[in-house]
N, CA, C and O of each residue as an XYZ file, in Angstrom:
504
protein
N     140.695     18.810     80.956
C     141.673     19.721     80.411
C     141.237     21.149     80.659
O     140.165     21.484     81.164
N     142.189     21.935     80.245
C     142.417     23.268     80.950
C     141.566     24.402     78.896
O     141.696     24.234     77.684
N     140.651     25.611     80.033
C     140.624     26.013     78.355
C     141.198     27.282     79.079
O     141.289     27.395     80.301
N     141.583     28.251     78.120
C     142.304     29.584     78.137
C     141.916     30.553     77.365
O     141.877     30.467     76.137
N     141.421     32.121     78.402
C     140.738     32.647     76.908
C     141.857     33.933     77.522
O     141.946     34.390     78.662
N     142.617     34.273     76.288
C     142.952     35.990     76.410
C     142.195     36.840     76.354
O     141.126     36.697     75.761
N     142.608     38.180     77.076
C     142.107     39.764     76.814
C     142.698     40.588     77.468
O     143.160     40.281     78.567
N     142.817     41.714     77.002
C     143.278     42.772     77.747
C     144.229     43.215     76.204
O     145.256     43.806     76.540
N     144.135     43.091     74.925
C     145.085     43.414     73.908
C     144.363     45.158     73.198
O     143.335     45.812     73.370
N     145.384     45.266     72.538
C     144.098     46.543     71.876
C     145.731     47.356     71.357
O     146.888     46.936     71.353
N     145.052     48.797     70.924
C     146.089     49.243     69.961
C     146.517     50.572     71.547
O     145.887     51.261     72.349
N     147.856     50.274     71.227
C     148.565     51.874     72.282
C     149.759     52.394     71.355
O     150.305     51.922     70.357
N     149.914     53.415     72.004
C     151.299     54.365     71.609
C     151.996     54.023     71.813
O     151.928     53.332     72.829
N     153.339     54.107     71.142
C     154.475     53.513     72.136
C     154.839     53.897     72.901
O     154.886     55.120     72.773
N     155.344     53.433     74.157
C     155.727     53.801     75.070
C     154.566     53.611     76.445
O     154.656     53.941     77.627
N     153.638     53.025     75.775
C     152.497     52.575     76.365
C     152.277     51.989     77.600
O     153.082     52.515     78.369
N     151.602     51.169     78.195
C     151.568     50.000     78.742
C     150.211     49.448     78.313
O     149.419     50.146     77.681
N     149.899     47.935     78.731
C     149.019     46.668     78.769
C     148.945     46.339     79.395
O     149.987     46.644     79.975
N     148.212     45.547     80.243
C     148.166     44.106     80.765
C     147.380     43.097     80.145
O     146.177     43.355     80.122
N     147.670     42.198     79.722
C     146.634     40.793     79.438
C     146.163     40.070     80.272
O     146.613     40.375     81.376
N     145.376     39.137     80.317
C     144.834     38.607     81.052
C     144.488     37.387     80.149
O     144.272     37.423     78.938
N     144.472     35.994     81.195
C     144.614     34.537     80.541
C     143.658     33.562     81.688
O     144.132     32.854     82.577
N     142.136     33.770     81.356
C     141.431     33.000     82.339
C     141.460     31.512     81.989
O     141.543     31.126     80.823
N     141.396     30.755     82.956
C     141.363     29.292     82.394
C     140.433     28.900     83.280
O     140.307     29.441     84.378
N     139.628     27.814     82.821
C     138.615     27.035     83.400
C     139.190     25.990     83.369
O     140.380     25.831     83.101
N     138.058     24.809     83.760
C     138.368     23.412     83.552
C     138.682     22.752     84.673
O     138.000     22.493     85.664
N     140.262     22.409     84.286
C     140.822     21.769     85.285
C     141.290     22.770     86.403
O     140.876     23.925     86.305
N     142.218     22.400     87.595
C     143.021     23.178     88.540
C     143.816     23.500     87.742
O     144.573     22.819     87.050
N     143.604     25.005     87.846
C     144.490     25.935     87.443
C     146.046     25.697     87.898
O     146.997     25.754     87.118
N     146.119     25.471     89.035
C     146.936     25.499     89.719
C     147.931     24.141     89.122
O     149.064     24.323     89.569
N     147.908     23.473     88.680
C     148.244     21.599     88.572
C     149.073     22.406     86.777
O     149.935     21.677     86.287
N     148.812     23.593     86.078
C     149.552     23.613     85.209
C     150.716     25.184     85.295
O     150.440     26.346     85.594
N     152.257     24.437     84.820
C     152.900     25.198     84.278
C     152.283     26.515     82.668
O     151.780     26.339     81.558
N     152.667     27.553     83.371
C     152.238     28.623     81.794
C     153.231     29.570     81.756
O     154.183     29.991     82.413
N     152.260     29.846     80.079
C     153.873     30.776     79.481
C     152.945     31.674     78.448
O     151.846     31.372     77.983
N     153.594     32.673     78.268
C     153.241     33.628     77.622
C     154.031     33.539     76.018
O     155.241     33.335     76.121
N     153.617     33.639     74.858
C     153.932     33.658     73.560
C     153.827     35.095     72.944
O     153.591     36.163     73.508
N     154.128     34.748     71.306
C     153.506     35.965     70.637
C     154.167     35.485     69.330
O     155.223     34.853     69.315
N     153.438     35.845     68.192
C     153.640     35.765     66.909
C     153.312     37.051     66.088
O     152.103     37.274     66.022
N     154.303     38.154     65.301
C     153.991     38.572     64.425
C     153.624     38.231     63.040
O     153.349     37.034     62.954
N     153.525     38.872     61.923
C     152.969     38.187     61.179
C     154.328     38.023     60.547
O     155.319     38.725     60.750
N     154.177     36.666     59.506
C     155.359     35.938     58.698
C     156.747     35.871     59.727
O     157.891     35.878     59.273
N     156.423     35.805     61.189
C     157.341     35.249     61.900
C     156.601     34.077     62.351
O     155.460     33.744     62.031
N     157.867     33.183     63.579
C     157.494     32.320     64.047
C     157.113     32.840     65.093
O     157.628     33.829     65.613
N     156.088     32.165     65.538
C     155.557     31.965     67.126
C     157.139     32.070     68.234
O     158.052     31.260     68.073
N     157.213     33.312     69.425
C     158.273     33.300     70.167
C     157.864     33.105     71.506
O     156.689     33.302     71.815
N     158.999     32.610     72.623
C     159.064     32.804     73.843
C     158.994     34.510     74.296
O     159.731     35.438     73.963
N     157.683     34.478     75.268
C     157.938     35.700     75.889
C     158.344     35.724     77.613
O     159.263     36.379     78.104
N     157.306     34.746     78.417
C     157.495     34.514     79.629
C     157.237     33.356     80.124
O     156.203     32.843     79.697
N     157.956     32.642     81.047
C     157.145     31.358     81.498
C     156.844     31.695     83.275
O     157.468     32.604     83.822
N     155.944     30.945     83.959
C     155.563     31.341     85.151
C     155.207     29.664     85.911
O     154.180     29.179     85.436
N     155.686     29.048     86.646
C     156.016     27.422     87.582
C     154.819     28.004     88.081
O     154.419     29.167     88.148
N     154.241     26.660     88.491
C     153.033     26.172     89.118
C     152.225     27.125     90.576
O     151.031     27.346     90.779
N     153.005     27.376     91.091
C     152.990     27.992     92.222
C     153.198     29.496     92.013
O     152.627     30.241     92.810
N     154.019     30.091     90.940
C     154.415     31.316     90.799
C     155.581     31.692     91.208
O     156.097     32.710     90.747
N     156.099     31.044     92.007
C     157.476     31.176     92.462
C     158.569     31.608     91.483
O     159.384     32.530     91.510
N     158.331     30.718     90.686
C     159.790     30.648     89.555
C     159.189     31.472     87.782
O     158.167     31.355     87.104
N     160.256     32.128     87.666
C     159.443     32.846     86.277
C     160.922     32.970     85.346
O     162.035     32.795     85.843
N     160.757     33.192     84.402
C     161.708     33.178     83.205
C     161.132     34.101     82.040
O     159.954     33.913     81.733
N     162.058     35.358     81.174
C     161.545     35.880     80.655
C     162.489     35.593     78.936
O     163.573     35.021     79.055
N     162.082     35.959     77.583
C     162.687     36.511     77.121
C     163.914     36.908     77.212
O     163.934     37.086     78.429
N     165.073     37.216     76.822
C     166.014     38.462     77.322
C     165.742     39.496     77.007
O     165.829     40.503     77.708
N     165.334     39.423     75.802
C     164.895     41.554     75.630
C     163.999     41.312     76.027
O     163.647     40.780     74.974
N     163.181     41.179     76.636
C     161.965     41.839     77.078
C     162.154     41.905     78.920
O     161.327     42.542     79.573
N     163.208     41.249     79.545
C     163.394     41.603     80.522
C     163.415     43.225     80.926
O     163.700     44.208     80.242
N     163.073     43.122     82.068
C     162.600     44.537     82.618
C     161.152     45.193     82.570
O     160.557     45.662     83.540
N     160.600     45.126     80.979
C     160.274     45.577     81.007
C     158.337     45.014     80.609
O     157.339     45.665     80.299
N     158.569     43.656     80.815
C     157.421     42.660     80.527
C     157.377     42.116     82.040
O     158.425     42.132     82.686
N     156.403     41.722     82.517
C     156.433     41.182     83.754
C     155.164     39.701     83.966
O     154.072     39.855     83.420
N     155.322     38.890     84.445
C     154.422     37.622     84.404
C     153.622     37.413     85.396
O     154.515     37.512     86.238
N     152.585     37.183     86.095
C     151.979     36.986     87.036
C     151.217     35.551     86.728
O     151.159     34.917     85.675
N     150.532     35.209     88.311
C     149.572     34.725     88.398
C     148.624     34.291     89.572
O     149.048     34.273     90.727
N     147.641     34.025     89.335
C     146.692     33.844     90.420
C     146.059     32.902     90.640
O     145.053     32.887     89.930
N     146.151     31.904     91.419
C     145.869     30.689     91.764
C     144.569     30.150     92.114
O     144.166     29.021     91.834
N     143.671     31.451     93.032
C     142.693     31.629     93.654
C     141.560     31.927     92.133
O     140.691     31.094     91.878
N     141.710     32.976     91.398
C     141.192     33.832     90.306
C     141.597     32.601     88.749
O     141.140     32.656     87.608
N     142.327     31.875     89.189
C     142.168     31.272     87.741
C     143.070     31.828     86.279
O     143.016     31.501     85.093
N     143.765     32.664     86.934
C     143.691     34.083     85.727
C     145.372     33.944     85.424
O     146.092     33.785     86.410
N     145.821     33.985     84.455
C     147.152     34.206     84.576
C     147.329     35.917     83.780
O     146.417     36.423     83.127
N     148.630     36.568     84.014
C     148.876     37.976     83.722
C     149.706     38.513     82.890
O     150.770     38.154     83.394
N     150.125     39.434     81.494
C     151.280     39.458     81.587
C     151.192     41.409     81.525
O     150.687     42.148     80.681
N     151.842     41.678     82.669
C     152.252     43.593     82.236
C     153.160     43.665     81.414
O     154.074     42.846     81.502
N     153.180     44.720     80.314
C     153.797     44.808     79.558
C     153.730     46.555     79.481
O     152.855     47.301     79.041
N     154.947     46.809     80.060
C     155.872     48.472     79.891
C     156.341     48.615     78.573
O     156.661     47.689     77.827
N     156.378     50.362     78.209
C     157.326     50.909     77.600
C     157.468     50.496     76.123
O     158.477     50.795     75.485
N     156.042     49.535     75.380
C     155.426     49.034     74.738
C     156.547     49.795     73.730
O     157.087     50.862     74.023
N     156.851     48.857     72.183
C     157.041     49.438     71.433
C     156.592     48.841     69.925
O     156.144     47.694     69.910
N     156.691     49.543     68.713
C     156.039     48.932     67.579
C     156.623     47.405     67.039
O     155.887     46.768     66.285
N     158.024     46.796     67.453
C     158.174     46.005     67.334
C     157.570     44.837     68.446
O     158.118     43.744     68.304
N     156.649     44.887     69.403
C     156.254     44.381     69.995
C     154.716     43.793     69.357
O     154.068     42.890     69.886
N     154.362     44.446     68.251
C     152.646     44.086     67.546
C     152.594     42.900     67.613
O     153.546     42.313     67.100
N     151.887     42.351     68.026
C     151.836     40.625     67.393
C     150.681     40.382     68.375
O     150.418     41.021     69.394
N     149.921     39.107     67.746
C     149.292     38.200     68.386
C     149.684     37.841     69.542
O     150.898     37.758     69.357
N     149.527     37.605     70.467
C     149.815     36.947     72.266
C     149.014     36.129     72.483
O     147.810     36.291     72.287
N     149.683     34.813     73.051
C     149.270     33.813     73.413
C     149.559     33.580     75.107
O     150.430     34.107     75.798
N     148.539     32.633     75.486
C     148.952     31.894     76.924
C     148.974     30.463     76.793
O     147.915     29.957     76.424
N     150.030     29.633     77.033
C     149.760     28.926     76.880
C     149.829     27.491     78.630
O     150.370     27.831     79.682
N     149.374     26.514     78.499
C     149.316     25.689     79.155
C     149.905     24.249     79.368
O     149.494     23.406     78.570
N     150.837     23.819     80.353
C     151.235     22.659     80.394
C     151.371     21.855     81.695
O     151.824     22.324     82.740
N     150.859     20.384     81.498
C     150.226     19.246     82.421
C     151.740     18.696     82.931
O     151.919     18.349     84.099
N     152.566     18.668     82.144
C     154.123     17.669     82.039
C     154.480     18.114     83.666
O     154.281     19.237     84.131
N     154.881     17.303     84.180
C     156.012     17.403     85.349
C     157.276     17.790     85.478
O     157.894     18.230     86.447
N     157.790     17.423     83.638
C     158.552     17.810     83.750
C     159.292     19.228     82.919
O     160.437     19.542     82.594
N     157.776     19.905     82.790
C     158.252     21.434     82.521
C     157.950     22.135     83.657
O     156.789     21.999     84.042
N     158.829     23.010     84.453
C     158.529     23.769     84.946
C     158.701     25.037     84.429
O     157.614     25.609     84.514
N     159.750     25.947     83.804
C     159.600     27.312     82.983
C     159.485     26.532     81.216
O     160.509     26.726     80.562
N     158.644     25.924     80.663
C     159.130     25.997     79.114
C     159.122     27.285     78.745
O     158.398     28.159     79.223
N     160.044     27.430     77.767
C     160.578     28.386     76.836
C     160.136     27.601     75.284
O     160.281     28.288     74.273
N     159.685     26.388     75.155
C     159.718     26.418     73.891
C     158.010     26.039     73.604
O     157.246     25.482     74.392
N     157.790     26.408     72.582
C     155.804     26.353     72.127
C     155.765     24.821     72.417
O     154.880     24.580     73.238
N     156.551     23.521     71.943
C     156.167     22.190     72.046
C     156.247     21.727     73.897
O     156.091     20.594     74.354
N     156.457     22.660     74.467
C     156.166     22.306     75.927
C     154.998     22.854     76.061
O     154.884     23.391     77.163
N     154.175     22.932     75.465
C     153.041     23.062     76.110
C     151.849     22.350     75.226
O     151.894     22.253     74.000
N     150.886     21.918     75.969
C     149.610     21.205     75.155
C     148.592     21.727     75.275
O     147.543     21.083     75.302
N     148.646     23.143     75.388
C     147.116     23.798     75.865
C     147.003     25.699     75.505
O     147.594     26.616     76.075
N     146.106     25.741     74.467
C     146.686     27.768     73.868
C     145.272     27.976     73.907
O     144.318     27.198     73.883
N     145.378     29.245     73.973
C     144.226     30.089     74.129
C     144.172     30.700     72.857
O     145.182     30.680     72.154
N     143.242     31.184     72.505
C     142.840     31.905     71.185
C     143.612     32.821     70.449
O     143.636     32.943     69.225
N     144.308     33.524     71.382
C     145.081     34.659     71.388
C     144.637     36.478     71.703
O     143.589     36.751     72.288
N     145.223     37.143     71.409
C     144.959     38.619     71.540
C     145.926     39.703     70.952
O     147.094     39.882     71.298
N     145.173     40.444     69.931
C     146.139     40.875     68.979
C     146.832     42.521     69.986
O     146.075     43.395     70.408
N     147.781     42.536     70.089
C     147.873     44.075     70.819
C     149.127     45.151     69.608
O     150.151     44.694     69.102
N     148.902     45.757     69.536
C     149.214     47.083     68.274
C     149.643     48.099     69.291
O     149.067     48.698     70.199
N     151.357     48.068     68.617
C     151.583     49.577     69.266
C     151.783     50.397     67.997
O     151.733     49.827     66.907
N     151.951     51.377     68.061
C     151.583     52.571     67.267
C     153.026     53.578     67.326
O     153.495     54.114     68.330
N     153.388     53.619     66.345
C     154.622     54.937     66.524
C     154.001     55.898     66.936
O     154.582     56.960     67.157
């Protein structure tokens, strides 16, 4: 199995930018579908991005289209997410998460996946 560690979170201004970063060991990186999360506090855990095996195919959010972007790297192990134009409703915990299924290629929902990383808290700031 696949492990996943975030970083790249921390506190910005709004209007900011980020990038995270989602290393995974283990297994071939490559052999899993991933997706990007996030939970504020006393919300539920949400869809932010999903990113297919290869990278080809990606799916975002709707609000956060434009201005969130998904990567990944096949070679590096690493999956990505940029995140523009940062704002205070964006604070929350961020997750990456990981999935083996065949038959997810973008999940959008947390039970498609069997594999999370610790997380990474990122704070924007009025």
């Amino acid at each position: 199995q696949v492990q996943l560690v975030e970083s790249g979170g921390g506190l910005v201004q709004a209007g900011g930018s980020l990038r995270l970063s989602c290393a995974a060991s283990g297994r071939t990186f490559s052999t899993y579908a991933m997706g990007w999360f996030r939970q504020a506090p006393g919300k539920e855990r949400e869809f932010v991005a999903a990113i297919s095996r290869s990278g080809g195919s990606t799916e975002y959010a709707n609000s956060l289209k434009g201005r969130f972007a998904i990567s990944r790297d096949n070679v590096k192990n690493t999956l990505y997410l940029q995140m523009n134009s940062l704002q205070p409703d964006d604070t929350a915990v961020y997750y990456c998460a990981g999935s083996l299924a065949r038959t997810i290629l973008l999940g959008t929902s947390p039970r498609s996946y069997a594999y999370w990383g610790q997380g990474t808290q990122v704070t924007v700031s009025s």
